[in-house]
N, C-alpha and C positions, 0 to 999 in steps of 0.2 A: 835501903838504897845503896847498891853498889854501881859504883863508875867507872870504868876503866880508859882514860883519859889519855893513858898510857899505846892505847892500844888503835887512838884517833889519826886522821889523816888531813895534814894539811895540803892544802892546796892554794895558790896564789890567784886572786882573778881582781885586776886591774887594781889602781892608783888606791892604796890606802887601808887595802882590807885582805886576808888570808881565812879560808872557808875551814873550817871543820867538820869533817865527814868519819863516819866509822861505818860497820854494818848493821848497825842497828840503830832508830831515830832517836830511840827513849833514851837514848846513852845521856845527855846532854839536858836534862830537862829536869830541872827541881819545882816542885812548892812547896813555896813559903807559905804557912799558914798561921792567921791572925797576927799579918803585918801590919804595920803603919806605915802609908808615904807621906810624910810629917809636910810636906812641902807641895806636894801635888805634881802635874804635870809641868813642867820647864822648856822654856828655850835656850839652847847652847848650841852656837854655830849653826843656826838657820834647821838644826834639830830638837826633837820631841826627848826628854830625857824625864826619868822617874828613878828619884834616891829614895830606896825602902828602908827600914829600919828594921833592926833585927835585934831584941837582946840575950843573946847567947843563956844568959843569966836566968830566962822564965824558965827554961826546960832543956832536956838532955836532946832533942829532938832540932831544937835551932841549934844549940850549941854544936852539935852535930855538922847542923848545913853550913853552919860555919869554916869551922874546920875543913868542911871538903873543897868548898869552893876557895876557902885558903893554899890547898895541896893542888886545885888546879892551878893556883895563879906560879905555886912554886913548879911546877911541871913545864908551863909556860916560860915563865923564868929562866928555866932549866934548860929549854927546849928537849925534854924526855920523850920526844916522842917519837913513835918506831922508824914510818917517815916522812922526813922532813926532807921536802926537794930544795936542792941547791937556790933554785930562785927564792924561798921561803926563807932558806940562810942568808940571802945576798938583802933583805930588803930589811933582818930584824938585827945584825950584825952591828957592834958598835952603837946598839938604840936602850938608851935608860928604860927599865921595865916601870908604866905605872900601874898601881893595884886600882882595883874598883870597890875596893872596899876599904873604909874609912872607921875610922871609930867615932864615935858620937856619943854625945852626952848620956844616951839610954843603948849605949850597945857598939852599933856597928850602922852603917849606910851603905849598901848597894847600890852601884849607880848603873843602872839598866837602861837600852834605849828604846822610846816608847812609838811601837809605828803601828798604831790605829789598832791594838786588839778590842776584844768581845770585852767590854764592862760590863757586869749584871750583878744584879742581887733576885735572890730568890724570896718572891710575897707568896703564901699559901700554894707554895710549888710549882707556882707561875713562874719560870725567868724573865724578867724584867730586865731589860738593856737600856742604860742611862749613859749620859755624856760624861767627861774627864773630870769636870767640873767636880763631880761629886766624893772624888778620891781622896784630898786632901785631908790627913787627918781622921781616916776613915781607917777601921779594921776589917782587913782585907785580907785573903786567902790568892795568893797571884803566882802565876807559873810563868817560871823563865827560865830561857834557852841560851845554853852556850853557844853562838853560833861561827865562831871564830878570834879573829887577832882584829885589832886597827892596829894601823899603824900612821907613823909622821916623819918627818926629818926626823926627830929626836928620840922619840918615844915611842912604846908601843905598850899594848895589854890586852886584856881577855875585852870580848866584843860580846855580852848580853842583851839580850832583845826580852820585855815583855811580852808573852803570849794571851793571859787570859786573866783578868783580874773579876773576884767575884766578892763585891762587898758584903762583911759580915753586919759592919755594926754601922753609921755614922754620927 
């Protein structure tokens, strides 16, 4: 899994958020596989949020996705990116970076936001698609999307979206 995050394009579109684009889609897109979302789907601020848990410690393969999605937040951080329009500068200038990724008792949390992807588990190679309900605590295999920055008066950070979560175990 190579990223070149480096090589992304921001772009500003309305009150709160900066888009991430490059020329290729896959640029931006990990799975995580045989996560736990120890907590399940959440409310925060009138949105759908889902913390995954990751521990670096099972395998060289998270420890890995770790690590990268750490070099995006410092690239972010950084604003290393090729370019960045001045509205881009003007909106994240003077704003505390927050990370979305936290340490936890078993690892790490990713906090991703959750807008109605495909849940399923696969019975005898049937895909079966279930409700949110059933995530919690659940090992799961889920892919998510870099899809830009938020931002606030104060703050801003990397903006992950869950795209497709596919329960392994409950």
């Amino acid at each position: 899994m190579e990223i070149e995050i480096r090589k992304a394009n921001l772009k500003k579109i309305g009150k709160g958020f900066v888009t991430l684009t490059s020329n290729t889609n896959q640029v931006f897109t990990i799975v995580l596989n045989s996560v736990i979302p120890p907590f399940g789907v959440e409310k925060y601020n009138d949105k759908k949020i889902l913390n995954i848990e990751i521990d670096p410690k099972e395998s060289n393969e998270k420890y890995n996705i770790v690590e990268k999605m750490r070099s995006f937040e410092e690239f972010a951080k950084d604003m290393k990116f090729d370019k960045i329009p001045q509205s881009v500068q003007d909106v994240i200038q003077g704003k505390v970076f927050m990370s979305t990724i936290k340490e936890s008792k078993n690892g790490y949390l990713v906090r991703t936001h959750f807008n109605d992807p495909d849940i399923y588990l696969f019975i005898k190679n049937n895909k079966i698609f279930v409700d949110e309900t059933n995530i919690k605590n659940a090992t799961c295999d889920i892919k998510i999307c870099m899809q830009g920055l938020w931002y606030t008066d104060n703050n801003y950070g990397l903006f992950w979206s869950t795209k497709d979560v596919q329960i392994k175990k409950i």
